[in-house]
C-alpha positions in Angstrom: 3.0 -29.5 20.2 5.5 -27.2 21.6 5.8 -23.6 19.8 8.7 -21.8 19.2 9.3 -18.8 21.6 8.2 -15.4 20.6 10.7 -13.3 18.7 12.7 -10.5 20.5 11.5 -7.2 19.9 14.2 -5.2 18.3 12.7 -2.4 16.2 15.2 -1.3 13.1 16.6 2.0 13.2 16.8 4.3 10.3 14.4 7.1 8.6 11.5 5.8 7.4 11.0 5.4 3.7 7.7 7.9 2.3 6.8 6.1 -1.0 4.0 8.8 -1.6 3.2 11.8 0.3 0.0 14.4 -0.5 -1.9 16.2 1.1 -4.5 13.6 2.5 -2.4 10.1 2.6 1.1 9.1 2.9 2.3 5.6 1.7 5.2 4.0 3.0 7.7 1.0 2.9 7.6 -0.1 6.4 10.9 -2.2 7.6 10.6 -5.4 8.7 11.2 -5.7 12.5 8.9 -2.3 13.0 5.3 -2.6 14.7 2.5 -0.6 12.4 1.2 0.6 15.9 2.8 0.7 19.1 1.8 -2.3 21.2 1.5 -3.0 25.3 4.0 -1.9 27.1 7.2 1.0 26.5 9.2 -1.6 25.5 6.7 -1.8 22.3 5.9 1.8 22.0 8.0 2.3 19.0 6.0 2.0 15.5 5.3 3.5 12.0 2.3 4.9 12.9 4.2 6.8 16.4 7.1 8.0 13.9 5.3 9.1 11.2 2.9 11.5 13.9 6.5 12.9 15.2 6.3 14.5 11.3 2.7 14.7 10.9 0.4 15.1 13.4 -2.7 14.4 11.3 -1.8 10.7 10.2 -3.6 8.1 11.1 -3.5 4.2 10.2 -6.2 2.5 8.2 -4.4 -0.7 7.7 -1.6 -2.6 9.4 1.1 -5.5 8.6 2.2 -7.8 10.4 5.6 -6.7 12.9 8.0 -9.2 10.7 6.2 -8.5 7.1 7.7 -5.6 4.7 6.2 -3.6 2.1 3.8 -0.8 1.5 1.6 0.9 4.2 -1.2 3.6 3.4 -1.8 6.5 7.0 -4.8 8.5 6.0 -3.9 12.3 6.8 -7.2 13.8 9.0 -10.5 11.8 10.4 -12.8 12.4 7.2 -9.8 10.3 4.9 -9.0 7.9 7.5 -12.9 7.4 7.2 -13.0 7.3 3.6 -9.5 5.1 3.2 -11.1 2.6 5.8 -14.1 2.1 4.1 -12.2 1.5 0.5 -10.3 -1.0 2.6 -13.2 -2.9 4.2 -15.3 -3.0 1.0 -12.4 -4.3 -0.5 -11.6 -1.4 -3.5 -8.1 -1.4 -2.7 -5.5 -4.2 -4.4 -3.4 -5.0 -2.5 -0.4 -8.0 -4.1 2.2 -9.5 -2.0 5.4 -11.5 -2.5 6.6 -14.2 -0.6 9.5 -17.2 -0.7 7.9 -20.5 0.8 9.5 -23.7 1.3 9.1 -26.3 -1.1 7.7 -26.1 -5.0 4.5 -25.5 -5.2 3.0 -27.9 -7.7 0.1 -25.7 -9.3 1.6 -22.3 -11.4 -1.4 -20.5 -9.7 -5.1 -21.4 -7.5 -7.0 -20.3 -5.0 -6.3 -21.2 -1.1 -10.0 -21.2 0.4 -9.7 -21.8 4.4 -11.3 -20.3 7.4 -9.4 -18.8 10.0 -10.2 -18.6 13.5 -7.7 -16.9 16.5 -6.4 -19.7 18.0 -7.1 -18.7 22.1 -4.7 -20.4 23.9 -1.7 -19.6 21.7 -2.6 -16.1 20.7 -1.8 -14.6 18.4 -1.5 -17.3 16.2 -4.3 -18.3 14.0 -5.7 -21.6 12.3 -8.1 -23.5 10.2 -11.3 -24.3 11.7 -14.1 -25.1 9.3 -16.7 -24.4 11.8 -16.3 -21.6 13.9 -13.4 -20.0 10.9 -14.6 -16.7 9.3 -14.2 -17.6 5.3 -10.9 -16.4 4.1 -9.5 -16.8 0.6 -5.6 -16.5 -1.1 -5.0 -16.0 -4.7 -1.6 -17.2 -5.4 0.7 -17.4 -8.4 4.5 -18.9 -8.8 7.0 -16.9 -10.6 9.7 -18.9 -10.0 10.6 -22.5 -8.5 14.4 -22.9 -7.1 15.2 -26.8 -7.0 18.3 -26.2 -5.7 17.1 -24.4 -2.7 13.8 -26.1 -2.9 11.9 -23.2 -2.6 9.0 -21.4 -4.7 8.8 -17.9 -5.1 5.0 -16.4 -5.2 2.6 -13.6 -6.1 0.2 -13.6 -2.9 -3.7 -11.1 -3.4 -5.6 -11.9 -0.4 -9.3 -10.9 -1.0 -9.9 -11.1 2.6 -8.1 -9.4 5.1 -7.9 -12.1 8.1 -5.0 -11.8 10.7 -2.1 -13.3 9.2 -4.0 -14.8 6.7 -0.7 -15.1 4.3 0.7 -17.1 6.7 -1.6 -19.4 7.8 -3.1 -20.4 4.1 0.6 -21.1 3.0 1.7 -23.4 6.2 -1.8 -25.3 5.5 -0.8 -26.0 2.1 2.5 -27.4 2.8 4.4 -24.3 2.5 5.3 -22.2 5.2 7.0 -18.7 4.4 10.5 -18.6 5.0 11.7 -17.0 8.0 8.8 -17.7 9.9 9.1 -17.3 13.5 5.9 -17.7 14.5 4.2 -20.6 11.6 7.5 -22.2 10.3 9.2 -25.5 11.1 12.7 -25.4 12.5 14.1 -26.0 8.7 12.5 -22.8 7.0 12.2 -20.6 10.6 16.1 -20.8 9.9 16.0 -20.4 6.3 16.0 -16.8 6.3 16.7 -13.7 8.7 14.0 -12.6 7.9 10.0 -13.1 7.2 10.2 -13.3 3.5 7.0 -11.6 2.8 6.8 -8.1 1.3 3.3 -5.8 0.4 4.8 -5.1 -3.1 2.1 -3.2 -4.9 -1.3 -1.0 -3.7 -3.8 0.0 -6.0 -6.9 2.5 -4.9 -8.5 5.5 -6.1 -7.3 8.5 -4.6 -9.8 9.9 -1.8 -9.6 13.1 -2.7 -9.1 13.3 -6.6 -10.3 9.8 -7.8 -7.8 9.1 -9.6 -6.3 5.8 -9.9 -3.4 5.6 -7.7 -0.8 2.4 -8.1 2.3 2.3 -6.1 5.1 -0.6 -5.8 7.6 -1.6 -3.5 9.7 -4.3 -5.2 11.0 -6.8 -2.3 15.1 -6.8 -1.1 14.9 -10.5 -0.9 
């Protein structure tokens, strides 16, 4: 199977948008186009995490999205609440909900995508289903709306595992990849869009410092 060629690297310009900013964590609404962290190479230097230290020094990244995905972004400010926002992230205390548009209607109104993932070596980075080496990885989805004339679905994505583009992967295995998909998509719904439609719309954690419950949303443009 031949696969498509990588996407050209062409970082948007702009100020970044700060969603939340305290004292220990900033949240943003990273573009899509941007890298979280800068990646091999000058040409890939640019990223969210390299602009937000031009403005503060002190943050650092805990999580990261994928180049082509929008939506919310948490940088810890200081080792101790990069420590404590990383292990809220790896035991699995922070919600994190994503929207997507996917080709086809999706049958069900909501499930459960339950596939292991493995890196797929000789076409890194992409990833697949392998249900013996795969590390278990699961998708809650939900529809919120079905388009016939475009046939398209529009869905609620909460991954309770974090696998490397999980989102992606469990939505091409069902049938339906996410529009605007360079890398997973058919040539019908990589050309769908300008764009990969999927957007980190809401994050929910307690607040490192206070404890507070802190929610934050991002609604998509798309």
């Amino acid at each position: 199977m031949s696969l498509p060629p990588p996407p050209v690297y062409a970082p948007p310009a702009g100020p970044l948008k700060i969603v939340h900013q305290d004292e220990v964590l900033i949240v943003l609404d990273k573009p899509s186009g941007l890298l979280s962290v800068p990646g091999r190479g000058p040409a890939h230097a640019d990223s969210l995490a390299s602009r937000v230290q031009a403005e503060f020094p002190d943050a650092r990244i805990v999580h990261r999205l994928d180049m082509a995905t929008s939506g919310l972004i948490v940088l810890a400010r200081g080792a101790a609440m990069e420590r404590a926002l990383s292990i809220a992230f790896q035991k699995r205390q922070v919600e994190k909900l994503y929207v997507a548009v996917v080709a086809g209607q999706i049958a069900e109104d909501s499930g459960e995508i339950d596939l292991p993932l493995i890196t797929d070596w000789p076409n890194r980075p992409r990833q697949k289903v392998d249900f013996e080496l795969g590390k278990p990885s699961l998708t809650g989805f939900e529809v919120l709306a079905r388009d016939a004339a475009r046939n398209t679905s529009r869905v609620a994505l909460t991954p309770h595992t974090g696998r490397s583009h999980q989102l992606r992967v469990h939505l091409l295995a069902i049938g339906h990849p996410i529009l605007g998909d360079d890398l997973y998509g058919d040539a019908a719904s990589r050309t769908a869009a300008p764009r990969l439609l999927l957007h980190a719309t809401r994050l929910a954690l307690l607040h490192p410092l206070s404890g507070a419950q802190l929610t934050l949303e991002s609604p998509p443009d798309f």
